[in-house]
TILUM-671876 format. One record per residue: x, y, z of N, C-alpha, C in turn; residue in three letters. Coordinates in steps of 0.1 Angstrom, whole numbers, padded with zeros to 4 digits, always signed. Layout:
BEGIN
XYZXYZXYZALA
...
This chain:
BEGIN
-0184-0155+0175-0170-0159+0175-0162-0149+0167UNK
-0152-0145+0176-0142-0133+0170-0134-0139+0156UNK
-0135-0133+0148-0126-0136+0132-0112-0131+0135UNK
-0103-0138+0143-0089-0134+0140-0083-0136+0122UNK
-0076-0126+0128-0060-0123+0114-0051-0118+0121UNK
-0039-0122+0117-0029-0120+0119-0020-0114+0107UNK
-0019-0099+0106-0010-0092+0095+0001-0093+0099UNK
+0011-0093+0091+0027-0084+0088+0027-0081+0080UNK
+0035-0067+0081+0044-0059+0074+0057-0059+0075UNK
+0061-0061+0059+0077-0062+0059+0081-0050+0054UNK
+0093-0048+0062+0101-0032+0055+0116-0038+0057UNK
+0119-0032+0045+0134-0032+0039+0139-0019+0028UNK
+0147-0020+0027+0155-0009+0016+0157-0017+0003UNK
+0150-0015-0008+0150-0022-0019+0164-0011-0028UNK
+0172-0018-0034+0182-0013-0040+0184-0013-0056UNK
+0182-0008-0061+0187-0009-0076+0202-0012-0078UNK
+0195-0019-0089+0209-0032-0092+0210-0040-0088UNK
+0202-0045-0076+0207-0054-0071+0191-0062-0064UNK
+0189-0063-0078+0172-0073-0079+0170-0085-0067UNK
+0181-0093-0073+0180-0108-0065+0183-0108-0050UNK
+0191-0102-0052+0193-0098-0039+0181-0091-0029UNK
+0173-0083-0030+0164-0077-0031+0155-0083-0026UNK
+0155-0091-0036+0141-0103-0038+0143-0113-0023UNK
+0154-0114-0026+0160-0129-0015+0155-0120+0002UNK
+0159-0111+0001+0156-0101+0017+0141-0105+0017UNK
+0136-0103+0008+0123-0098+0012+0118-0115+0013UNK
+0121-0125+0006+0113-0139+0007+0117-0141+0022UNK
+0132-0136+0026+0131-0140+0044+0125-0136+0054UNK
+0124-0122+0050+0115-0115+0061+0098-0121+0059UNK
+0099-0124+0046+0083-0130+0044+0080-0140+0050UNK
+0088-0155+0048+0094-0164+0055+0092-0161+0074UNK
+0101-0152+0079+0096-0146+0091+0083-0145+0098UNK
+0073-0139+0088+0062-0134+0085+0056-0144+0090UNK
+0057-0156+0082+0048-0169+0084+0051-0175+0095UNK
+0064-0175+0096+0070-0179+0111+0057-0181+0122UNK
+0056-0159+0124+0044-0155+0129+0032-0163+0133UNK
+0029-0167+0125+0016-0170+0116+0008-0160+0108UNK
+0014-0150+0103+0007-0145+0097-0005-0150+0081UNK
-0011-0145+0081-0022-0149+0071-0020-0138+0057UNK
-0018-0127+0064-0015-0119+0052-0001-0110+0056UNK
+0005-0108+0044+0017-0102+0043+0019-0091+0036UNK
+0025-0080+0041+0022-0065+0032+0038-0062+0031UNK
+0040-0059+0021+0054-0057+0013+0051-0038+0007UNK
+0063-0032+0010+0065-0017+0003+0061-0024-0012UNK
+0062-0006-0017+0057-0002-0029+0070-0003-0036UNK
+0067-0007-0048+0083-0007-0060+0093-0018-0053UNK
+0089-0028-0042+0095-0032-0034+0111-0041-0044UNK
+0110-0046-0053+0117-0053-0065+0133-0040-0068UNK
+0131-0030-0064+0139-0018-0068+0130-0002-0068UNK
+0137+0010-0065+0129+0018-0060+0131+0025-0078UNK
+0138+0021-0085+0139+0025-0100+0142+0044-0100UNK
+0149+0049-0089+0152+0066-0096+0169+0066-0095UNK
+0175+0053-0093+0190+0057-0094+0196+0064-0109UNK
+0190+0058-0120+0187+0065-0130+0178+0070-0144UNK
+0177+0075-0152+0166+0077-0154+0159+0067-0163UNK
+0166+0054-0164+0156+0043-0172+0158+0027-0160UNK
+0161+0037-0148+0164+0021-0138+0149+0014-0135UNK
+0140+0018-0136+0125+0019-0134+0129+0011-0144UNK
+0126+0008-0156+0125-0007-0169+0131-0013-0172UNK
+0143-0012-0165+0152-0023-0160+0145-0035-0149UNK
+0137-0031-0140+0134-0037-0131+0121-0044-0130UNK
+0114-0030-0144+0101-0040-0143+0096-0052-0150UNK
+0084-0057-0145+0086-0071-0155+0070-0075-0159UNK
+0064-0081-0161+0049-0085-0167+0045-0092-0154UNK
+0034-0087-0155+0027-0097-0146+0014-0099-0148UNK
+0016-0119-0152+0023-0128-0142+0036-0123-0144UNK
+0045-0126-0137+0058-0132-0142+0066-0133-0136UNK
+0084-0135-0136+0087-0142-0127+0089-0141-0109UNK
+0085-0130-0107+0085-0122-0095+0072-0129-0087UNK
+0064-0128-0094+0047-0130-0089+0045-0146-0089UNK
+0055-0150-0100+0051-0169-0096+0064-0170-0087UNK
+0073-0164-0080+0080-0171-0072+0073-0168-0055UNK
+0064-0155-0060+0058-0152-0046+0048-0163-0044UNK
+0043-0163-0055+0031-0179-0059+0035-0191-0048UNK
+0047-0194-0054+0051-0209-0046+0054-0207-0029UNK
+0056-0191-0027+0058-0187-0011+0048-0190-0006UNK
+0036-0180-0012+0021-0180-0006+0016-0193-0002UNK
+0019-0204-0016+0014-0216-0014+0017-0225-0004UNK
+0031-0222+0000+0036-0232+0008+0031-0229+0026UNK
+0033-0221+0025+0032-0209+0038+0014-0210+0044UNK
+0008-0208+0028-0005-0203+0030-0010-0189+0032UNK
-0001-0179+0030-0002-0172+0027-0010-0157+0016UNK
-0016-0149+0021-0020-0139+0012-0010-0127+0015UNK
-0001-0122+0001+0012-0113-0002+0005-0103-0008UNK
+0007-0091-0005+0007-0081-0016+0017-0074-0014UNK
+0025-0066-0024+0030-0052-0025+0033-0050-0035UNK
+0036-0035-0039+0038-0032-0055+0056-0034-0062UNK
+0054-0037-0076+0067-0037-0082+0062-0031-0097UNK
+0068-0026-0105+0065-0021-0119+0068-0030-0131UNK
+0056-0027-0131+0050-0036-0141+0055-0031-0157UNK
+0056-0037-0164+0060-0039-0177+0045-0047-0184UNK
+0035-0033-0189+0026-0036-0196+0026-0038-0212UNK
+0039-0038-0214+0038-0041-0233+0035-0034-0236UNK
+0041-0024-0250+0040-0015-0256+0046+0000-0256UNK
+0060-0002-0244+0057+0009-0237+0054+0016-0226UNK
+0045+0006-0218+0039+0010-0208+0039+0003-0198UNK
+0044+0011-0186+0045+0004-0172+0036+0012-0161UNK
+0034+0006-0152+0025+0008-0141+0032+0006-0126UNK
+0027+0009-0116+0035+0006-0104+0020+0001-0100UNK
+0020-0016-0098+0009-0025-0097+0018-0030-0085UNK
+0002-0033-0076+0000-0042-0065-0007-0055-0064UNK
-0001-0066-0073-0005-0079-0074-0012-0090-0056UNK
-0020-0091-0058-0029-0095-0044-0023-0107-0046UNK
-0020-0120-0042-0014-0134-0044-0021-0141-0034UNK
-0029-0152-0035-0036-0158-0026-0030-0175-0022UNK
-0032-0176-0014-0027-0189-0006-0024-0200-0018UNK
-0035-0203-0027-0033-0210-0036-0021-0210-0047UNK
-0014-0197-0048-0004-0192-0058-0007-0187-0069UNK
-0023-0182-0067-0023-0178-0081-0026-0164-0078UNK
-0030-0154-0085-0032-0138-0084-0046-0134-0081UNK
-0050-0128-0071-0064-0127-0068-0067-0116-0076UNK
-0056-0106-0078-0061-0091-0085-0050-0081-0086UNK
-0052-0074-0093-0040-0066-0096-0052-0047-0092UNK
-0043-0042-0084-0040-0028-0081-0033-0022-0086UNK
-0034-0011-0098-0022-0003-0107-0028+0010-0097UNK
-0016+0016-0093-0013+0029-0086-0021+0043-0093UNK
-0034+0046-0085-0039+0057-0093-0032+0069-0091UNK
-0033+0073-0079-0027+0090-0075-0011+0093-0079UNK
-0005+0091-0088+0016+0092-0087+0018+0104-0083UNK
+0032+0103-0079+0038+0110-0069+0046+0123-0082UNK
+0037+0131-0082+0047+0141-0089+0047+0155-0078UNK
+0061+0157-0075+0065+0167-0067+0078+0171-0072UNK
+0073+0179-0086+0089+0182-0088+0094+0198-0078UNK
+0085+0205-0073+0094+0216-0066+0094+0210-0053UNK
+0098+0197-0048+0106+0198-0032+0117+0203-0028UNK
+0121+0213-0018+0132+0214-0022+0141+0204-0015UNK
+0138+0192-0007+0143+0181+0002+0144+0172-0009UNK
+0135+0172-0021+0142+0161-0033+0147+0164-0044UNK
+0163+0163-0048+0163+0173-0056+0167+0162-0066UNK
+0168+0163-0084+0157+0175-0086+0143+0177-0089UNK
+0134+0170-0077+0125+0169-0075+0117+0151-0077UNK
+0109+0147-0080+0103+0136-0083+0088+0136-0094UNK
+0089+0130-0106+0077+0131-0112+0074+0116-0116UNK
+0066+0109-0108+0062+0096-0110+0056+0095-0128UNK
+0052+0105-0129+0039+0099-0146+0049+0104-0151UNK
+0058+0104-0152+0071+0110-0165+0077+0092-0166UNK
+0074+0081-0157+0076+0066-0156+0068+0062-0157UNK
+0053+0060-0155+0048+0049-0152+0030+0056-0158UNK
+0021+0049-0159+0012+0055-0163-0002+0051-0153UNK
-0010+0060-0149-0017+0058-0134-0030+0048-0139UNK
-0034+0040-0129-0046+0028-0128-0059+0041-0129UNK
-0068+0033-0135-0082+0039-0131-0094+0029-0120UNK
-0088+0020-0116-0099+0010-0106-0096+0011-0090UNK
-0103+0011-0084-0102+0013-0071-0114+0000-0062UNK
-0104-0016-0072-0109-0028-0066-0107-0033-0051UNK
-0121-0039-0045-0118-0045-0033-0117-0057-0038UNK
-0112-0069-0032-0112-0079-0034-0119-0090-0020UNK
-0120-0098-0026-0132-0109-0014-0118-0121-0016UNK
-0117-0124-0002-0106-0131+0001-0111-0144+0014UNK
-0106-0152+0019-0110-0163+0026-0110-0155+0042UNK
-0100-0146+0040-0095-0135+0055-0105-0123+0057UNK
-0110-0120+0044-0118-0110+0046-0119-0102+0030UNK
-0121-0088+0033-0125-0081+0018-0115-0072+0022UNK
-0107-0071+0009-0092-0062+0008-0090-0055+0001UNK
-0090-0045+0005-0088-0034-0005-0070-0026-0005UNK
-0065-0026-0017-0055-0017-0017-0051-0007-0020UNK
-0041+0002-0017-0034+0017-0019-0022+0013-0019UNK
-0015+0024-0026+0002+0024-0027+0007+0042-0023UNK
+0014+0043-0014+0018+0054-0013+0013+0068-0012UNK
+0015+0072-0022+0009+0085-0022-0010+0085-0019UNK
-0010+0076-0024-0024+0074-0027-0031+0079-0008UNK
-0020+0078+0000-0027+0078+0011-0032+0092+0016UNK
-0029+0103+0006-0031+0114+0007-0039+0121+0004UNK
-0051+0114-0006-0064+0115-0011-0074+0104+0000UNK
-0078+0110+0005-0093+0104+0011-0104+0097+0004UNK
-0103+0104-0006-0117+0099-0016-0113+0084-0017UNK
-0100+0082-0016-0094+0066-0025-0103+0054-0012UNK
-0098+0060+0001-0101+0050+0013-0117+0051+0010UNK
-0123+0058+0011-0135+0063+0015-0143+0053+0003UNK
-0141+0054-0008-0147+0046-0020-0142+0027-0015UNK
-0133+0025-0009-0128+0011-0008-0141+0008+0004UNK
-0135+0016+0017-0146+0016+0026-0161+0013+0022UNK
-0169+0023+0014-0179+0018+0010-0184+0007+0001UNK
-0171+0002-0006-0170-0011-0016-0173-0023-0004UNK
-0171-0019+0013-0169-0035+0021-0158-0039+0023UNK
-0144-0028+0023-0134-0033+0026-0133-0035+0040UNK
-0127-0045+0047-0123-0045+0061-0109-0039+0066UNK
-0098-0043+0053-0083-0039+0058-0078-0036+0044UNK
-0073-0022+0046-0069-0018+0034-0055-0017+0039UNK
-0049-0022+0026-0030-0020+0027-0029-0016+0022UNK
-0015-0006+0026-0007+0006+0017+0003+0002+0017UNK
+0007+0000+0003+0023-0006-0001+0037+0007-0001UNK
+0042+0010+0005+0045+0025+0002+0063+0025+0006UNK
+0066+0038+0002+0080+0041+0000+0080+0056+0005UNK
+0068+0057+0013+0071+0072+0020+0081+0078+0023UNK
+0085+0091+0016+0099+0096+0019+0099+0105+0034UNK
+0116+0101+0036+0116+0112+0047+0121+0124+0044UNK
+0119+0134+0054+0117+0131+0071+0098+0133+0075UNK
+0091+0131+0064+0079+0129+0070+0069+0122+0072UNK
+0078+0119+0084+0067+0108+0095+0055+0112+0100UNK
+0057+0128+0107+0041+0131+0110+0034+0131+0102UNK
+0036+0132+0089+0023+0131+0077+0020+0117+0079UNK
+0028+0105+0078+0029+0093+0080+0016+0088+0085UNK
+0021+0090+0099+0015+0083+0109+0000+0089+0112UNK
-0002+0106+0109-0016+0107+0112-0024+0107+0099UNK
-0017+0104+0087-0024+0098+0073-0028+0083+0077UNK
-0018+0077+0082-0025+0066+0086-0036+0060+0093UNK
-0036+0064+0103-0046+0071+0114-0062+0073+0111UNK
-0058+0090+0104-0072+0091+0104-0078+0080+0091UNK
-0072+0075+0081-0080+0068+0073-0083+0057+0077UNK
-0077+0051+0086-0082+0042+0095-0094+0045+0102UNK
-0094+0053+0105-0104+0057+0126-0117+0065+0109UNK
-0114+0073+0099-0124+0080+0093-0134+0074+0085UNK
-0130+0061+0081-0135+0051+0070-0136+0035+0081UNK
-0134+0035+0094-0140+0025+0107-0134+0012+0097UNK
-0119+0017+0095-0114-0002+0087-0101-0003+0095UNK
-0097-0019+0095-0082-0019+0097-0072-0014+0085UNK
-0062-0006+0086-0051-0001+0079-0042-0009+0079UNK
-0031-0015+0071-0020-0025+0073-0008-0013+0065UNK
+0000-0006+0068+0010-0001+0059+0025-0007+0060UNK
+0029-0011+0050+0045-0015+0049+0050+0000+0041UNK
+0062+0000+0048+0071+0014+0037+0084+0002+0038UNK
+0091+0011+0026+0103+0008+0029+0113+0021+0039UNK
+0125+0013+0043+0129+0020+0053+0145+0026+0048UNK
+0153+0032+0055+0167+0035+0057+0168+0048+0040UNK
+0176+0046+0037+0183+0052+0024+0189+0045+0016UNK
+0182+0046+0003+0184+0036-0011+0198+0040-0015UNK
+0208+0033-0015+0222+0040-0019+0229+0048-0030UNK
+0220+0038-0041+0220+0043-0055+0218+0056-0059UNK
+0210+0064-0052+0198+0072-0056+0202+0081-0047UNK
+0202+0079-0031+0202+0089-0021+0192+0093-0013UNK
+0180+0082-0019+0162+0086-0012+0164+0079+0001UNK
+0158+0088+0008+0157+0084+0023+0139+0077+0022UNK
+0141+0073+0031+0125+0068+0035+0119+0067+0053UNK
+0109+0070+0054+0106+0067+0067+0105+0054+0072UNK
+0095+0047+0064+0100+0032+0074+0089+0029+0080UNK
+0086+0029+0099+0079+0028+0107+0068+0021+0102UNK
+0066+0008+0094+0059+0003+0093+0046+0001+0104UNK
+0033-0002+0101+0022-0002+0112+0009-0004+0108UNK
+0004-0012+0118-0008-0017+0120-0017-0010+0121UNK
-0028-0004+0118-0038+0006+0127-0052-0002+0130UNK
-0061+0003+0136-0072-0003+0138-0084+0006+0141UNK
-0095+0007+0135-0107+0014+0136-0108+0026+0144UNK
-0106+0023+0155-0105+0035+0162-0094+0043+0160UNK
-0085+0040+0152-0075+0049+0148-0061+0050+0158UNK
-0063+0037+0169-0050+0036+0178-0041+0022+0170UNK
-0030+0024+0171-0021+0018+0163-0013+0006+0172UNK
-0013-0006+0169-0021-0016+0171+0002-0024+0172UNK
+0003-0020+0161+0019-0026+0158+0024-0016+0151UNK
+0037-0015+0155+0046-0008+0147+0061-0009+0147UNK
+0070-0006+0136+0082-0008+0134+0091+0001+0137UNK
+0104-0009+0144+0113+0001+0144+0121+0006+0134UNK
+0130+0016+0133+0137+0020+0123+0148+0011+0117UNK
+0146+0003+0110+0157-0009+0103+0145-0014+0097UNK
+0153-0028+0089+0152-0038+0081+0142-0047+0095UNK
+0127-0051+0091+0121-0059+0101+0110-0062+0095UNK
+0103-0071+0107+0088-0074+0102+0081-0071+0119UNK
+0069-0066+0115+0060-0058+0126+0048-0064+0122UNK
+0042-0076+0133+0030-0078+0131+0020-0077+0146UNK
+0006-0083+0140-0004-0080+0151-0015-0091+0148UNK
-0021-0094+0156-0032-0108+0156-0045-0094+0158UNK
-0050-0090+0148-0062-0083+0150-0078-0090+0147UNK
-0085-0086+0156-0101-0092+0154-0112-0086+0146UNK
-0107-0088+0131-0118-0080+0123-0134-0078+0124UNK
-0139-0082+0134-0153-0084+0138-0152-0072+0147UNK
-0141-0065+0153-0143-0053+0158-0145-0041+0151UNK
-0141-0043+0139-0149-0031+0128-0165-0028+0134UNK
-0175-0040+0134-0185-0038+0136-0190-0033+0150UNK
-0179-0035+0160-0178-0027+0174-0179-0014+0174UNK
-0168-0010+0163-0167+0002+0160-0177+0010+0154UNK
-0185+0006+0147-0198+0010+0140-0209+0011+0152UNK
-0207+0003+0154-0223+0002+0168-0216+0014+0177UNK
-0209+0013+0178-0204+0028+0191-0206+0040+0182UNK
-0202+0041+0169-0205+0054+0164-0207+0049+0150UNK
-0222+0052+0146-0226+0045+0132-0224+0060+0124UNK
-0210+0061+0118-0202+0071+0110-0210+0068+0099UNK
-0211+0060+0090-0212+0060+0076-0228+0059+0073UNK
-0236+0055+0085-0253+0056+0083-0254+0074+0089UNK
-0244+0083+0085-0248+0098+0094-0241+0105+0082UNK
-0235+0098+0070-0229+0107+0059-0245+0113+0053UNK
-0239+0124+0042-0246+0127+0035-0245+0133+0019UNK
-0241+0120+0014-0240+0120-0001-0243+0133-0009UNK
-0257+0137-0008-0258+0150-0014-0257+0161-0011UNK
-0244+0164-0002-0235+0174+0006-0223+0170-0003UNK
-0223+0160-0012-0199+0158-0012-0202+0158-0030UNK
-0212+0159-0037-0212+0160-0050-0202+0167-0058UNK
-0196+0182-0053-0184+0185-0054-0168+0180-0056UNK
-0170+0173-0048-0159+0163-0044-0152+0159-0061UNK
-0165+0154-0062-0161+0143-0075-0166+0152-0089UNK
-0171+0162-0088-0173+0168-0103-0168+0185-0100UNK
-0161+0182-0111-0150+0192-0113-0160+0208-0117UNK
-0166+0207-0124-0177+0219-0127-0182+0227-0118UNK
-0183+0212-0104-0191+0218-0095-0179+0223-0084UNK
-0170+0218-0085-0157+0225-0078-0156+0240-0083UNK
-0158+0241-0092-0154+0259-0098-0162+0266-0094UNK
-0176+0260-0093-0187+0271-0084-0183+0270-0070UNK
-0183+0258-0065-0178+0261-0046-0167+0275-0051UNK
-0157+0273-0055-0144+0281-0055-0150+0296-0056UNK
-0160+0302-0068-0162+0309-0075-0174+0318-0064UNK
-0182+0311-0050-0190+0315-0044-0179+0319-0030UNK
-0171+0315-0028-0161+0315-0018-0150+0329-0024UNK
C-alpha cells in the first residue's frame, strides 16, 4: 500500500519591521496549506524577518525558542494537524543567536530544532553590495538531525546549506525520506536553484521539499528567487511556484523512494573508503599536494 503525503510550500517576502504582519501572511498561506490537505508545511528561512535592513535588525526579530512564534505555530499545527517547519532567529541567551529550524508536530509541541550549519558569508559579490556575512549575526549549528515523524523520517537544511553535498548525503544515510530546505535564495540565481535542488534529490534517491522566499524585501533591497518546489528521487520536479506570494503543493508517494533504489541501488555501489578525504582536512592537503 502506497504511503501518501501531501507537502506545501509557502513562499512570501518577509519584511523587517513589520513582524506581525509577516507572521499573519504566513499563518494564511499555512491555513491554505491545510486547505490542501497538506500534512507537512515548509516555510522560507528567517521567514519572521530577513534581519539585513540594518545592522542589528536580525535581534530585533529574534526570539527563544520555545516562544512566542513557535507556540502560535503550535496551536496552527494542532488544529490543522499539521507538521510546520522553517527557520527564524533564534535568540539563544547570552548573546547568541542562531538561524534555527524548529520541526512542530501535529500535536503543538516541537519535534526538534535544526540550527543552520553552512552561513552564508559572501562578502566579495559584486550583485550584493556591501556584500553578506552571515557569522558576523548568528553563530552556525553543529548537528545534522533526522527526525522520525508519523509522515516519515525528516531531515532538514536551510539555504545555503544546499550547496554542500556532504549535508544531504549524511541525512540520506541517517534514513531520511524528505529533506526540507527552508531558504531565502538570492537572485538572479535560479539555475543554481533549481539544479541544486535536483541533483540532491535524484543523488541521495530522497524527496526534496524547498520553500524560499520570493519578490524583494523593501527595507533592505534583497531580491530573492522564490520558485518554490517539490522534487522527487529521480530528480524530476514534481511542483513548483510561480513568481509571487503562494503556496505550491504535491500529493507524493514516499514508498517510491524504494522504486527508486530497486532501479538503481546508488547507495549499496558507494564506496566509503574512496571519500575519507572529504571529511579530514590533513587528508585534503595530500589529495591537493599530489595534484
Amino acid at each position: 500500500m502506497a504511503r501518501m503525503l501531501n507537502i506545501a510550500c509557502v513562499q512570501f517576502t518577509a519584511v523587517d519591521g513589520e513582524k506581525e504582519a509577516t507572521v499573519r501572511t504566513a499563518v494564511r498561506l499555512i491555513e491554505e496549506a491545510a486547505g490542501r490537505g497538506a500534512a507537512l508545511v515548509v516555510l522560507p528561512e528567517v521567514w519572521t524577518g530577513l534581519g539585513y535592513s540594518t545592522p542589528s535588525a536580525y535581534k530585533e526579530i529574534a526570539e527563544p525558542i520555545p516562544g512566542p512564534t513557535t507556540d502560535r505555530l503550535g496551536r496552527i499545527a494542532r488544529q490543522y494537524g499539521l507538521h510546520i517547519v522553517g527557520s527564524i532567529y533564534e535568540d539563544a541567551g547570552q548573546g547568541v543567536y542562531h538561524n534555527t529550524a524548529p520541526l512542530i508536530g501535529p500535536d503543538g509541541g516541537i519535534v526538534g530544532l535544526y540550527r543552520k550549519t553552512h552561513l552564508f558569508d559572501a562578502p566579495n559579490r559584486p550583485d550584493i553590495k556591501p556584500g553578506m556575512q552571515e557569522s558576523a549575526k548568528v553563530r552556525a549549528g553543529d548537528s545534522l538531525p533526522v527526525f522520525d515523524t508519523a509522515i516519515g523520517r525528516i531531515g532538514v537544511s536551510v539555504c545555503s546549506d544546499l550547496r554542500f553535498p556532504e549535508i544531504y548525503r549524511v541525512l540520506a544515510l541517517q534514513g531520511a525520506e524528505v529533506i526540507v530546505c527552508a531558504s531565502a535564495f538570492l537572485s538572479p540565481r535560479f539555475d543554481h536553484w533549481e539544479f541544486f535542488l535536483r541533483a540532491r534529490a535524484c543523488e541521495n534517491q530522497v524527496f526534496v521539499a524547498a520553500s524560499g522566499q520570493v519578490g524583494t524585501e523593501p527595507r533592505s533591497g534583497i531580491g530573492f528567487v522564490g520558485r518554490s518546489m517539490i522534487v522527487d528521487p529521480w530528480g524530476t520536479i514534481v511542483s513548483t511556484a510561480s513568481d509571487t506570494e503562494t503556496v505550491t503543493s504535491a500529493e507524493i508517494d514516499v514508498d517510491f523512494i524504494d522504486e527508486v533504489k530497486r532501479r538503481y541501488p546508488l547507495m549499496e555501489q558507494r564506496r566509503p573508503a574512496l571519500y575519507g578525504p572529504i571529511a579530514d582536512l590533513v587528508g585534503m592537503e595530500r589529495v591537493r599536494a599530489r595534484n
